[in-house]
MINUSE-334563 format. One record per residue: residue number from 1; residue in one letter; x, y, z of N, C-alpha, C, O in turn. Coordinates in nm, 2 decimals, padded with zeros to 4 digits. Example, Ala and Ser with C-alpha at 12.3 -4.5 7.8 and 13.67 -1.06 7.14 Angstrom:
1;A;01.32;-00.57;00.78;01.23;-00.45;00.78;01.32;-00.33;00.78;01.42;-00.33;00.85 $
2;S;01.28;-00.22;00.71;01.37;-00.11;00.71;01.29;00.00;00.79;01.34;00.11;00.80 $
END
This chain:
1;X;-01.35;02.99;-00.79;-01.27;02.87;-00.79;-01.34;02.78;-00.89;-01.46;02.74;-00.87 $
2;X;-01.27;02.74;-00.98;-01.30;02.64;-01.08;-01.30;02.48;-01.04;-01.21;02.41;-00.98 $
3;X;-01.44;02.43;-01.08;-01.44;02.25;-01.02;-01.33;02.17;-01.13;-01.32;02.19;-01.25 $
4;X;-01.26;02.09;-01.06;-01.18;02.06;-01.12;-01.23;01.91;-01.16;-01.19;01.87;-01.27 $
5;X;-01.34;01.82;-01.07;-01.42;01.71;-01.13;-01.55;01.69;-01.02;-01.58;01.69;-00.90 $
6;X;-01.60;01.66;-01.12;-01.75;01.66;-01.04;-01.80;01.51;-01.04;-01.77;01.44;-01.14 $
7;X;-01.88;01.46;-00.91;-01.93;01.33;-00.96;-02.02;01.36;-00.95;-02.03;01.47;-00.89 $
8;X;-02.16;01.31;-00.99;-02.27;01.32;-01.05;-02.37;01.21;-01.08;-02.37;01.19;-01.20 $
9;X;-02.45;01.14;-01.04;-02.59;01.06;-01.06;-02.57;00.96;-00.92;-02.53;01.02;-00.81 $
10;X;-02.59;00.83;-00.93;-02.63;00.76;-00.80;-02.52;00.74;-00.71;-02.41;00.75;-00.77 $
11;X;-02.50;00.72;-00.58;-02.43;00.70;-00.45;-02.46;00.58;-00.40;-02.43;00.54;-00.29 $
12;X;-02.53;00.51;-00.49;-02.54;00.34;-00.45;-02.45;00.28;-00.51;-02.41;00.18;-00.46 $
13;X;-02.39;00.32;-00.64;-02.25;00.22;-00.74;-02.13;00.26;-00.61;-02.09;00.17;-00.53 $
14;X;-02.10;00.34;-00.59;-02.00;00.40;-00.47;-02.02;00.34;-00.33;-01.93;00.29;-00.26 $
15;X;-02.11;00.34;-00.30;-02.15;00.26;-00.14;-02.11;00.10;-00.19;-02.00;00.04;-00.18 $
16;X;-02.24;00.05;-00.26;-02.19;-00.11;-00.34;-02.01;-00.15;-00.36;-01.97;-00.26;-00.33 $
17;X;-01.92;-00.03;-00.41;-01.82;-00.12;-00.48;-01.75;-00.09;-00.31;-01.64;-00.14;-00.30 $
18;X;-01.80;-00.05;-00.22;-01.69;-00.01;-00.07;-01.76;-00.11;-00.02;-01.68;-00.18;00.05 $
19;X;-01.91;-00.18;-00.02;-01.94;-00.29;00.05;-01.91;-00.38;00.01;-01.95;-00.46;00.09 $
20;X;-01.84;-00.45;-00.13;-01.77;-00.53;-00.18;-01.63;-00.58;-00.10;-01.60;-00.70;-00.07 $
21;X;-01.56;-00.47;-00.08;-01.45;-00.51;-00.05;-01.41;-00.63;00.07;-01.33;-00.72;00.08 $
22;X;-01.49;-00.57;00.16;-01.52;-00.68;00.28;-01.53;-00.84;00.21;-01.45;-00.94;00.18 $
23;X;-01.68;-00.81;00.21;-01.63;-00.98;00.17;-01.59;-01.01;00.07;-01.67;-01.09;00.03 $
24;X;-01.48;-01.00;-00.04;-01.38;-01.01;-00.11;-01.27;-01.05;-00.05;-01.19;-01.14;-00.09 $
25;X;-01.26;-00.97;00.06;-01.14;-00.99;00.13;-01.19;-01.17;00.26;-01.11;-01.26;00.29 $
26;X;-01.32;-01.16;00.29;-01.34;-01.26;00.33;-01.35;-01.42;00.21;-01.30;-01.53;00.20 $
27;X;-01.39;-01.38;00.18;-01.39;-01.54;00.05;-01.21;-01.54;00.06;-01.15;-01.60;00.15 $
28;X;-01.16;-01.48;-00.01;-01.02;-01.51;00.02;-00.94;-01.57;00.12;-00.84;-01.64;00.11 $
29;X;-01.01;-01.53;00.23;-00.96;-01.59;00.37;-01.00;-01.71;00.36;-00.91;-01.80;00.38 $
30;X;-01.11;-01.74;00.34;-01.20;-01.88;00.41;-01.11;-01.96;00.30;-01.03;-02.03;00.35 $
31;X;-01.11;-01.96;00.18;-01.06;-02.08;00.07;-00.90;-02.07;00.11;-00.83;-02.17;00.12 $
32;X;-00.87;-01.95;00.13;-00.66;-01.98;00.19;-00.68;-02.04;00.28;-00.62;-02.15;00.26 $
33;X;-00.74;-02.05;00.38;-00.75;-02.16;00.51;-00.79;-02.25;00.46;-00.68;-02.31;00.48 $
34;X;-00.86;-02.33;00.39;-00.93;-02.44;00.32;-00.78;-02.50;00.28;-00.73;-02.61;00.31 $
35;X;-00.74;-02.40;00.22;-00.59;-02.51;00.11;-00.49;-02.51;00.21;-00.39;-02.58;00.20 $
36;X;-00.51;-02.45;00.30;-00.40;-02.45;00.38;-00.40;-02.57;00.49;-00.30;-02.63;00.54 $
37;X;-00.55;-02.59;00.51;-00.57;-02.73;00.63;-00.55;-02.83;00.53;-00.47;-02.91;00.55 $
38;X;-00.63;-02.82;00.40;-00.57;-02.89;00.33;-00.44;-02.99;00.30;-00.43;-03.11;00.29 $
39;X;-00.33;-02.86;00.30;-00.21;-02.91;00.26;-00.14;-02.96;00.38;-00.05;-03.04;00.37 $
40;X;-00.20;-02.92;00.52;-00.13;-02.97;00.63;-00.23;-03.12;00.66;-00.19;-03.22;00.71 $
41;X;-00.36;-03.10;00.62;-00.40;-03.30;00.70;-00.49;-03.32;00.55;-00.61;-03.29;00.55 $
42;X;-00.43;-03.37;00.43;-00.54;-03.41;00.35;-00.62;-03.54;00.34;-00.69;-03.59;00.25 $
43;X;-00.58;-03.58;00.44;-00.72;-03.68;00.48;-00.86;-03.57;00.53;-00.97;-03.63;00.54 $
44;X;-00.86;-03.47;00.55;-00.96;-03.36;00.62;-01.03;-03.32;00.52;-01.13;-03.26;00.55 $
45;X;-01.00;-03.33;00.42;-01.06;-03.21;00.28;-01.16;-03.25;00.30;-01.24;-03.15;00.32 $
46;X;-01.23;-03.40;00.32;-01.37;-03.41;00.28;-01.46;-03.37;00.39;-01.58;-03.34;00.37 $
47;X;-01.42;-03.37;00.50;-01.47;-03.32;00.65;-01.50;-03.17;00.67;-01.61;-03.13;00.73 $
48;X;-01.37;-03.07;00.61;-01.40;-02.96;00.64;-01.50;-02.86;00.47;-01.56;-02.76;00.47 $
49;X;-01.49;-02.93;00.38;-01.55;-02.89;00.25;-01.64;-02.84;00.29;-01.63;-02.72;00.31 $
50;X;-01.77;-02.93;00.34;-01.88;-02.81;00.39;-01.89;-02.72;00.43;-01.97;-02.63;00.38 $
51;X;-01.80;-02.71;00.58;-01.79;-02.58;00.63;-01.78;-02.44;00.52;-01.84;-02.34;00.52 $
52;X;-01.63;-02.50;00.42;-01.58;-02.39;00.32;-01.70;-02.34;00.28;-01.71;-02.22;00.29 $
53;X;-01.83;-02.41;00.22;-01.90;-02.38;00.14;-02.01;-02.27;00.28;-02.02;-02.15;00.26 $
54;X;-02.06;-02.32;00.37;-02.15;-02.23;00.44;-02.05;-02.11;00.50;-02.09;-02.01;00.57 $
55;X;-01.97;-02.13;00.48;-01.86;-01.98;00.51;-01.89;-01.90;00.37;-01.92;-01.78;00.38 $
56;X;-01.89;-01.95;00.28;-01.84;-01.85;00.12;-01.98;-01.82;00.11;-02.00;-01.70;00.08 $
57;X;-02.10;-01.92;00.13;-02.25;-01.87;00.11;-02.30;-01.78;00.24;-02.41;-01.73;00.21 $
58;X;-02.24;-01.74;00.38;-02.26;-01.61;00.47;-02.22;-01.53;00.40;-02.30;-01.44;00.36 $
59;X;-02.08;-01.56;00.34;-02.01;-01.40;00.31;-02.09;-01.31;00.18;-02.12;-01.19;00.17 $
60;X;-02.12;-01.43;00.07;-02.17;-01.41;-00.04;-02.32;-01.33;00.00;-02.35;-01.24;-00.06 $
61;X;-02.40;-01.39;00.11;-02.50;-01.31;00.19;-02.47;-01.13;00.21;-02.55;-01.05;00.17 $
62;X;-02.36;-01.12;00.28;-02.33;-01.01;00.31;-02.31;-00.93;00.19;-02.37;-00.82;00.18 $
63;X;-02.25;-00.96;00.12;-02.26;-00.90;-00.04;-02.35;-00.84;-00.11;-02.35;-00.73;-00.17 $
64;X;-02.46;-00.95;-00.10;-02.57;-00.93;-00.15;-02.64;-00.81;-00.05;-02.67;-00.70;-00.08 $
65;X;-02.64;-00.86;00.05;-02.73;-00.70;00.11;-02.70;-00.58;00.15;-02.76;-00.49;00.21 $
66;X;-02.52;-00.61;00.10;-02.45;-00.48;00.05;-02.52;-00.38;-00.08;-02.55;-00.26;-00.09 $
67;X;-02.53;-00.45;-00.14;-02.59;-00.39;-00.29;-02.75;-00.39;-00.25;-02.79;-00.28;-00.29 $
68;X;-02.87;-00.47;-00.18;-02.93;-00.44;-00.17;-02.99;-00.31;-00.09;-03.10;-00.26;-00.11 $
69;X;-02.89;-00.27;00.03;-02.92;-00.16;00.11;-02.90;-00.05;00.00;-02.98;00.04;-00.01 $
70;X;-02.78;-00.06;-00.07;-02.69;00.05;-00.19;-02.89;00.09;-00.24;-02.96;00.19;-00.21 $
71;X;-02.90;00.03;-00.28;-03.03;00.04;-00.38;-03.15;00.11;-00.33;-03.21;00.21;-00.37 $
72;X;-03.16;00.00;-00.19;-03.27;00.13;-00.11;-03.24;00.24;-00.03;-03.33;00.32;-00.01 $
73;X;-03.12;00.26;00.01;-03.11;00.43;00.03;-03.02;00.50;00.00;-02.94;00.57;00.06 $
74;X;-03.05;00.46;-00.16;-02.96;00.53;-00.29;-03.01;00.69;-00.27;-03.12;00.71;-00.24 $
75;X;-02.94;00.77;-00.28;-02.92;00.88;-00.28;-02.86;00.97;-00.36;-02.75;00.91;-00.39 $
76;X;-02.85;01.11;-00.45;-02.80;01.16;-00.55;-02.71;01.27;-00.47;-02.73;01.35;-00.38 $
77;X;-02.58;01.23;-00.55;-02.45;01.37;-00.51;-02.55;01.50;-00.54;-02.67;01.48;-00.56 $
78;X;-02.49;01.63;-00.53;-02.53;01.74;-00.66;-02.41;01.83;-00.62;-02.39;01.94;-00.68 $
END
C-alpha cells in the first residue's frame, strides 16, 4: 500500500494551533458581550471595561500555556 501523505517533524505546531482555538473562540465571546452590554446600558461601558480586560488577559493566559505545554512535551510523528 502506497502513503498517500506523510506528516513529519514536530507535534507541538499541531497540538498549539488545536489549543488556539479555545481561546479564540473565548476572546470573541467576552468582547460580543462587552458590545452587547454596551449597546443595551451605555452609561456601563466605563464600569464593566475592566472586567473586559481581566477576562481577555485569563484567556490570553490560557493561550500562552497552550503553546508552552506544545513545547515541552513536543514530540515527533514517524
Amino acid at each position: 500500500m502506497d502513503v498517500l501523505a506523510a506528516v513529519s517533524g514536530s507535534t507541538a505546531a499541531i497540538g498549539y494551533g488545536l489549543a488556539a482555538i479555545g481561546p479564540g473562540i473565548g476572546v470573541g465571546l467576552v468582547f460580543s458581550a462587552y458590545i452587547q452590554s454596551t449597546a443595551r446600558q451605555p452609561e456601563s461601558s466605563r464600569m464593566t471595561l475592566p472586567y473586559v480586560w481581566i477576562g481577555f488577559a485569563v484567556i490570553e493566559a490560557l493561550a500562552l500555556l497552550g503553546i508552552a505545554f506544545g513545547f515541552i512535551w513536543q514530540g515527533t510523528l514517524s
